[in-house]
C-alpha positions, 0 to 999 in steps of 0.5 A, a space after each residue: 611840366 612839359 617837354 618837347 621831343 625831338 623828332 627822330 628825323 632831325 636827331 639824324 640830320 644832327 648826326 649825319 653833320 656831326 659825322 660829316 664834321 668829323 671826316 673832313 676833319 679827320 682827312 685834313 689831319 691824315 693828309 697833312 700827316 702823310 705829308 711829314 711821313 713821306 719826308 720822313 722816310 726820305 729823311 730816314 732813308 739817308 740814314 739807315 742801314 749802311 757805314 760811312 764807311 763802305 755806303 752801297 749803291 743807291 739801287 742796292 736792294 735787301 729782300 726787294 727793299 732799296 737800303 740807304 738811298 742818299 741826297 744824290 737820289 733826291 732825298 731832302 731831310 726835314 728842315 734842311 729843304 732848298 727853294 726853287 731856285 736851288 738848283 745845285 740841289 738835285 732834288 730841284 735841278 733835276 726838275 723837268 726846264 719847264 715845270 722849274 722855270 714855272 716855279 721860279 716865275 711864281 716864286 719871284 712873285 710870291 716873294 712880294 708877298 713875302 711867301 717863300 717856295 720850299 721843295 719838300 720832295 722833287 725829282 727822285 731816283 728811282 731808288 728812292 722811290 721805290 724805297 718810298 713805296 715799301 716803307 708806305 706799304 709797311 706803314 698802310 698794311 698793303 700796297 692798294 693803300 699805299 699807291 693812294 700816297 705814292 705812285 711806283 717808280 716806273 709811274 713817279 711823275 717825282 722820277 720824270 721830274 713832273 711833280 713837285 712837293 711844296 711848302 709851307 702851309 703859308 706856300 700851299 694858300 698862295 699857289 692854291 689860289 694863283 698858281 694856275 696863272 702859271 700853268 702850276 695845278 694840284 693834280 690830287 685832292 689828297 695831296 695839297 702839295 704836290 703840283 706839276 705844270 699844266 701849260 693850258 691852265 693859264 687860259 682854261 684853268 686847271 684841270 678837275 683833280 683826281 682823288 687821288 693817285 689811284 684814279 690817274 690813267 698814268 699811275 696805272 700799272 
């Protein structure tokens, strides 16, 4: 009986795609599950470490660590999130006037579509975004990992109310494919969702985005 080997070289190109596939994969995965970490903690955030009684301060800090920020510091619990046109929300009216008013003209017209904006996360104390951070830290072993997700409170486009978090996934493809006709940019490959305004977008498009946090000259300490 005759066989036919396989020559090593095409074994490892076979390999190699087979590595290739499974990382791509695989950072889909880790991206969209960042995403529902960081809600979560902001949604856990409101929850944790105080009474109804006798709630503390919002910048009340524990062994470095902020307790208990509130929706007054832009906390939005999963599946209680406003749209962009909620701007009785802190979270949205709080959001840089033209970054917003962006956001509500591609809404409007996502809406034809019948696609409806979320806010996930928008303008954040920097209470909370400091607690983001710590409990990021915790999770990922170290700050350096961390600051790949989120960004300090002195640095938080989210603290400026420059930055904004979107959904749902069916929010992402519409805005992916169009919200450069409103200034409206991805400015991380790790992060899908998070968006700011880039007013020359409209003419030259969006800029090229960072891979992540850690490569933006503004997120440097």
């Amino acid at each position: 009986m005759n066989t036919r080997t396989i020559p090593h070289s095409s074994r490892r190109r076979r390999r190699r795609i087979a590595v290739v596939l499974t990382a791509l994969a695989s950072a889909v995965v880790i991206a969209f599950a960042v995403q529902q970490s960081l809600a979560a903690a902001s949604a856990d955030a409101v929850q944790e470490g105080t009474s109804p009684a006798a709630p503390p301060a919002p910048s009340e800090q524990i062994d470095g660590t902020v307790i208990a920020p509130s929706e007054a510091d832009g906390v939005i619990r999963d599946g209680d999130q406003p749209t962009v046109f909620d701007v009785d929300r802190v979270a949205v009216g709080n959001l840089d006037p033209a970054l917003l008013a962006a956001l509500q003209r591609a809404a409007t017209d996502a809406e034809g579509d019948g696609v409806t904006f979320l806010v996930n996360s928008g303008w954040r104390s920097p209470a909370l975004q400091e607690r983001l951070l710590q409990d990021a830290i915790a999770e990922y072993g170290s700050e350096a990992e961390a600051r790949r997700w989120v960004a300090t409170a002195e640095t938080s486009a989210h603290v400026s109310g420059d930055a904004v978090d979107l959904g749902p996934l069916p929010t992402l493809d519409w805005i992916a494919q169009r919200g450069w006709r409103y200034g409206l940019c991805q400015i991380y490959g790790n992060e899908s969702w998070h968006y700011e305004l880039r007013p020359e977008a409209v003419t030259d498009g969006c800029p090229e985005m960072y891979t992540d946090p850690t490569e933006d000259p503004r997120m440097q300490p």
